[in-house]
FIVEX-995150 format. One record per residue (C-alpha): z, x, y; residue number from 1. Coordinates in pm, 1 decimal. Each point is the difference from the previous one (the first is absolute). Layout:
N
+----------+----------+----------+-----+
:       up :     east :    north : num :
+----------+----------+----------+-----+
:        Z :        X :        Y : NUM :
...
+----------+----------+----------+-----+
# end
This chain:
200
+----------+----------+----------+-----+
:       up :     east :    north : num :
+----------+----------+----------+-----+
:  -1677.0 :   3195.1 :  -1745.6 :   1 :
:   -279.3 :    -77.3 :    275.4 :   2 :
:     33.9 :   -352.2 :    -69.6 :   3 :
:    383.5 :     18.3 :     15.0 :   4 :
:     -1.6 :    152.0 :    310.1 :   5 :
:   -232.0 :   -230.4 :    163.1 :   6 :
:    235.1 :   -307.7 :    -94.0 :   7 :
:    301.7 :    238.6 :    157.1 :   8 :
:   -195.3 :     20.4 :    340.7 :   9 :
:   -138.0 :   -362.0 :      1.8 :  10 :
:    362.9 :    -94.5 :    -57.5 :  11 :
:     99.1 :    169.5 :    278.1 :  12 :
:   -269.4 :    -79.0 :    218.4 :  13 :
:    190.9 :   -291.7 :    154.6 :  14 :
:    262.9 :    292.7 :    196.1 :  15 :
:   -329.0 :     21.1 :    216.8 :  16 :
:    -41.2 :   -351.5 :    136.3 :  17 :
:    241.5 :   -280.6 :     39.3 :  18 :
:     92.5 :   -266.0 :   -243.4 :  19 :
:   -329.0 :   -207.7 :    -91.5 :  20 :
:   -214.2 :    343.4 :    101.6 :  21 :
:   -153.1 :   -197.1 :    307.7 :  22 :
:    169.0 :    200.7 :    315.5 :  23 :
:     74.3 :    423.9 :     39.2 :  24 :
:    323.2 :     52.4 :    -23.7 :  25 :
:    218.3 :    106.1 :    344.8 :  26 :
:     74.6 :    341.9 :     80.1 :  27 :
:    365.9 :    -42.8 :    -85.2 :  28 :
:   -106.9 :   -214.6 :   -374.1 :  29 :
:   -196.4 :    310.0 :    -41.7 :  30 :
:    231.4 :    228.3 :     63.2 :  31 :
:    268.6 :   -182.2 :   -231.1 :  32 :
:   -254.6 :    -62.1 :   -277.7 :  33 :
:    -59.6 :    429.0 :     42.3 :  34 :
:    390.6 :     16.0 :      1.3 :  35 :
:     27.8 :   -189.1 :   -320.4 :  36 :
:   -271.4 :    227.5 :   -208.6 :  37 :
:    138.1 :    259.0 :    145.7 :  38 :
:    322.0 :    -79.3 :   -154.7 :  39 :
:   -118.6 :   -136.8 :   -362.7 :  40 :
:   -132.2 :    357.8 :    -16.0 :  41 :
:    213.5 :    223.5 :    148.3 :  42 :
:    246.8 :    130.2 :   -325.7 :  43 :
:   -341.1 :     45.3 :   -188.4 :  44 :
:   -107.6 :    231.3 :    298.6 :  45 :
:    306.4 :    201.6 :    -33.6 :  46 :
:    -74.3 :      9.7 :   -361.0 :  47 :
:   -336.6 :    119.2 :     67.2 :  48 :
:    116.7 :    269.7 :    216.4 :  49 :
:    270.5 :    118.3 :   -233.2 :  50 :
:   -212.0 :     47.9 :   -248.2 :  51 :
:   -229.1 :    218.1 :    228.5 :  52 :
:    279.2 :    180.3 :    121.6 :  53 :
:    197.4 :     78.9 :   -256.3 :  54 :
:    281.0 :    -23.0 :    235.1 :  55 :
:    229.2 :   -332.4 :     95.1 :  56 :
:    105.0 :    148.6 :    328.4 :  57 :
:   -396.5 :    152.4 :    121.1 :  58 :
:    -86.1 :   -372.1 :   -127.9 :  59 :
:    203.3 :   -136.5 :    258.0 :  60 :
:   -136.1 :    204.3 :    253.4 :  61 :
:   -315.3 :   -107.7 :    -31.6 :  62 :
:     98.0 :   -284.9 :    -63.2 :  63 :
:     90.3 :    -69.4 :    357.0 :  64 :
:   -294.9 :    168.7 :    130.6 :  65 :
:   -217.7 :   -239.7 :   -207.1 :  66 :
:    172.5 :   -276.5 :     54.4 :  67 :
:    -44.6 :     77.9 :    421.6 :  68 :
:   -371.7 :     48.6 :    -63.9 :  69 :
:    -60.4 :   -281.8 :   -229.3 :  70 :
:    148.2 :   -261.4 :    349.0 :  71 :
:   -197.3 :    229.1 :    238.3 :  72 :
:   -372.2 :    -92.1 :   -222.6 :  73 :
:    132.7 :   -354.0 :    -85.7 :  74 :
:   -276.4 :   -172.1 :    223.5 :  75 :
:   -230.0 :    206.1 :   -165.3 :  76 :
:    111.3 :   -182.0 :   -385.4 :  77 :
:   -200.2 :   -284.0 :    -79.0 :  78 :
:    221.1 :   -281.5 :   -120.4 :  79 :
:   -104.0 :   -126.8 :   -343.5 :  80 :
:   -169.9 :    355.5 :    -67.4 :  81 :
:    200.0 :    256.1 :   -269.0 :  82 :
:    337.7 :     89.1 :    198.8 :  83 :
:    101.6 :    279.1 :   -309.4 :  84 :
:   -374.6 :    212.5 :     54.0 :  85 :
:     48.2 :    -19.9 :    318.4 :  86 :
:    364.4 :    126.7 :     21.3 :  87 :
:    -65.3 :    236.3 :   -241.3 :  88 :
:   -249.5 :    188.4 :    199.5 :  89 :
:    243.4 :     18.5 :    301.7 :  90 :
:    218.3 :    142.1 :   -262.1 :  91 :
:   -171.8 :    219.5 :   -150.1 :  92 :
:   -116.2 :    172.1 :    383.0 :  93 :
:    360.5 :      5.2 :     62.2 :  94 :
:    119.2 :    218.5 :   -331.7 :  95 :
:   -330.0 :    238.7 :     66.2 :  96 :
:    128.3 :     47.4 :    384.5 :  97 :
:    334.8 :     47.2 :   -103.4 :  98 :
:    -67.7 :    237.4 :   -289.1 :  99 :
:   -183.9 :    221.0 :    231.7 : 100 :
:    204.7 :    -16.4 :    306.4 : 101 :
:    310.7 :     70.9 :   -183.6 : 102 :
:   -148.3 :    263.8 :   -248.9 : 103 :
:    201.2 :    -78.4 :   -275.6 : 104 :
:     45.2 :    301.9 :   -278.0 : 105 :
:     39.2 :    -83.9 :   -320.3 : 106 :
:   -184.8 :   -254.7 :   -244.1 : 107 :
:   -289.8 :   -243.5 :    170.3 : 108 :
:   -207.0 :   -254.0 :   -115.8 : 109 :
:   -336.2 :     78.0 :    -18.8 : 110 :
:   -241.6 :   -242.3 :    184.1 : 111 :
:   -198.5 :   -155.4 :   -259.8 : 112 :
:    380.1 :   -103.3 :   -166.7 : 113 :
:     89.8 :   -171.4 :    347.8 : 114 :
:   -335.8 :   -215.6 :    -41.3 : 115 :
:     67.6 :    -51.3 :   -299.8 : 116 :
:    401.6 :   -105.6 :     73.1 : 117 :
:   -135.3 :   -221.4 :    285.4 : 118 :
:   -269.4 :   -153.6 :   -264.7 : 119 :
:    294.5 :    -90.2 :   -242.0 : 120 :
:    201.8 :   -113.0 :    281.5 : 121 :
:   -211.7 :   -241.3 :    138.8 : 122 :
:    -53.3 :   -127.1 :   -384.5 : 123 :
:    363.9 :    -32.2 :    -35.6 : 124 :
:     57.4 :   -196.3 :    364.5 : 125 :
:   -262.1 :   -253.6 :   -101.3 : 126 :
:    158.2 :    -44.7 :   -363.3 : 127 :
:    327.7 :    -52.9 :    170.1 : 128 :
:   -113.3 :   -250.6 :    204.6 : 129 :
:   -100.3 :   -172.1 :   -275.7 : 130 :
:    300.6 :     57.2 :   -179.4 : 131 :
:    144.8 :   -203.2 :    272.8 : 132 :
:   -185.8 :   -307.8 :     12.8 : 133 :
:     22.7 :     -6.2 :   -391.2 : 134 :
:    391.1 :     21.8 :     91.4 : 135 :
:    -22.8 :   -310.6 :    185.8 : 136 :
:   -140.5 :   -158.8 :   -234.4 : 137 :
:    147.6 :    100.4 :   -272.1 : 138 :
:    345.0 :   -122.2 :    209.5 : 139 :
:   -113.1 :   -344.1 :     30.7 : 140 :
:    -49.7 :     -5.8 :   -366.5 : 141 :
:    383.5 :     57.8 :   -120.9 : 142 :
:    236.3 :   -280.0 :    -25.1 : 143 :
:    168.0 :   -174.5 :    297.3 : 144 :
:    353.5 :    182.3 :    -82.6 : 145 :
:   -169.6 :    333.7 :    -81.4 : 146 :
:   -199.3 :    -21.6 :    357.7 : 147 :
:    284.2 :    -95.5 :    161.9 : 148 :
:    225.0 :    301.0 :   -112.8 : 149 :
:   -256.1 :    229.2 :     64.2 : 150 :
:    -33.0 :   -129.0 :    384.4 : 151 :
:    412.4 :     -1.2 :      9.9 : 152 :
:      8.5 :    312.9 :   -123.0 : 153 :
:   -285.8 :    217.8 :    197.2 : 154 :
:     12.3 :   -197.6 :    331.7 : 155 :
:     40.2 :    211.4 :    298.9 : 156 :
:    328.4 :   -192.7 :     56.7 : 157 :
:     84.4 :     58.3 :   -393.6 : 158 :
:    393.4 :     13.6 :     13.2 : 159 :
:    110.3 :    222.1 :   -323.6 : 160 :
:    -50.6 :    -84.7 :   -357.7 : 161 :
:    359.7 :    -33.2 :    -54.1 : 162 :
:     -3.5 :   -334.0 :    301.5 : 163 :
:   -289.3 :   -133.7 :   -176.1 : 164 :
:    148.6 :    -10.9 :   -336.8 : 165 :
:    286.3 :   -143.7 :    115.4 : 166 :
:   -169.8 :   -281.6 :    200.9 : 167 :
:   -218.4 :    -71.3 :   -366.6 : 168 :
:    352.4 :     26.2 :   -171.1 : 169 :
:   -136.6 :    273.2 :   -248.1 : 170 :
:    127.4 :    329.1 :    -72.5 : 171 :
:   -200.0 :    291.0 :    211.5 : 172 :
:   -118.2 :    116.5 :   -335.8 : 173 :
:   -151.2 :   -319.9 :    -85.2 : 174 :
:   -175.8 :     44.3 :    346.1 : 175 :
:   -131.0 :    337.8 :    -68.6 : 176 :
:   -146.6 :   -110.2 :   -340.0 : 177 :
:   -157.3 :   -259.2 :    127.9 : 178 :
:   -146.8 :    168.6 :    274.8 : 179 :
:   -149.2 :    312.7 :   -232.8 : 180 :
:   -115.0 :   -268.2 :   -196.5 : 181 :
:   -215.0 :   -126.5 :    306.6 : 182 :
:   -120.3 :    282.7 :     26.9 : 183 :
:   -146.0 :     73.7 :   -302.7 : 184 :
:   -170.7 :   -348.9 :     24.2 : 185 :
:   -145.8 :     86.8 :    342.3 : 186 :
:    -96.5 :    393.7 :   -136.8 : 187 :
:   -178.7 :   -151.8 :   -242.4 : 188 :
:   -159.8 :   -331.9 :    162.1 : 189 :
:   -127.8 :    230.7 :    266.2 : 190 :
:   -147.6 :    187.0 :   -286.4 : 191 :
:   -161.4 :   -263.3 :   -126.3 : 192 :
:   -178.8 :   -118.8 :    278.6 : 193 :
:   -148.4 :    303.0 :    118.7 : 194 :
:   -146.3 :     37.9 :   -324.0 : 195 :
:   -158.1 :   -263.9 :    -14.0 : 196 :
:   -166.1 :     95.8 :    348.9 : 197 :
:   -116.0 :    312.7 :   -149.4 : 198 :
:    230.4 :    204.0 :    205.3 : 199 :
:    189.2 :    174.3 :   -266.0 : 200 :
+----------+----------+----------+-----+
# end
């Protein structure tokens, strides 16, 4: 997994410099390069607290919290370095300082199972990633029509499936087949790939 992850950060390693890696970028590139990572990540890092918590709503709490601290220290992140380790360990200070300051009663995770949690995590943000980039390509792949109704259909500006299948002149059933059909095909492409990189 060393290997992997060193092909995850030189991937990334153009967010720190501009296009062609020959200037720095500009305090406001930075900033939206920051903003970006910050946003690929940020359901995972709700995830991750969840699953410390044990609570949806004390997640969200610290959530916030985090999420304030995390802009505070951004000139201290590295573009191109690992975003999730170093989110995690703002994360992690934040669940210890709230679990103290609030004094919660009842059942607590010990510490060694928060390492480990934020061990897994990390694991899981960096398999996800790939996950993603296999879902690219595995998208380019499928067959003009299939692409097409999958970019019709999942679009931000998607209308409903019942407009769609009227402008293709099929039944909404046929649409819905078709589309769990894709599906399948891109569950199982992504598969595929990320075997064959060793990462399953």
């Amino acid at each position: 997994m060393d290997a992997d992850r060193e092909q995850y950060e030189s991937d990334h390693a153009d967010d720190a410099a501009s296009p062609g890696g020959r200037q720095p970028l500009s305090a406001d590139e930075r900033r939206d390069a920051f903003a970006r990572l910050f946003a690929r990540y940020d359901r995972w890092l709700f995830s991750y607290l969840v699953s410390l918590l044990a609570s949806p709503a004390h997640a969200e709490e610290v959530f916030q919290e985090v999420a304030v601290t995390v802009w505070r220290l951004s000139d201290q992140f590295e573009l191109g370095t690992d975003f999730v380790k170093w989110v995690s360990v703002i994360a992690h200070n934040q669940v210890r300082k709230f679990r103290r300051e609030a004094k919660r009663t009842g059942f607590q995770l010990s510490e060694a199972a928060c390492v480990q949690i934020a061990d897994d995590a990390a694991r899981r943000a960096d398999l996800f990633e790939f996950r993603r980039e296999a879902l690219q390509q595995c998208l380019s792949k499928l067959p003009t029509t299939d692409r097409q109704l999958v970019q019709r259909c999942y679009s931000d500006a998607a209308p409903s499936f019942k407009s769609i299948a009227h402008d293709l002149g099929r039944p909404v059933n046929t649409v819905y087949k078709a589309l769990n059909r894709i599906r399948r095909s891109l569950h199982d492409c992504i598969d595929r790939t990320l075997s064959a990189e060793g990462l399953l």
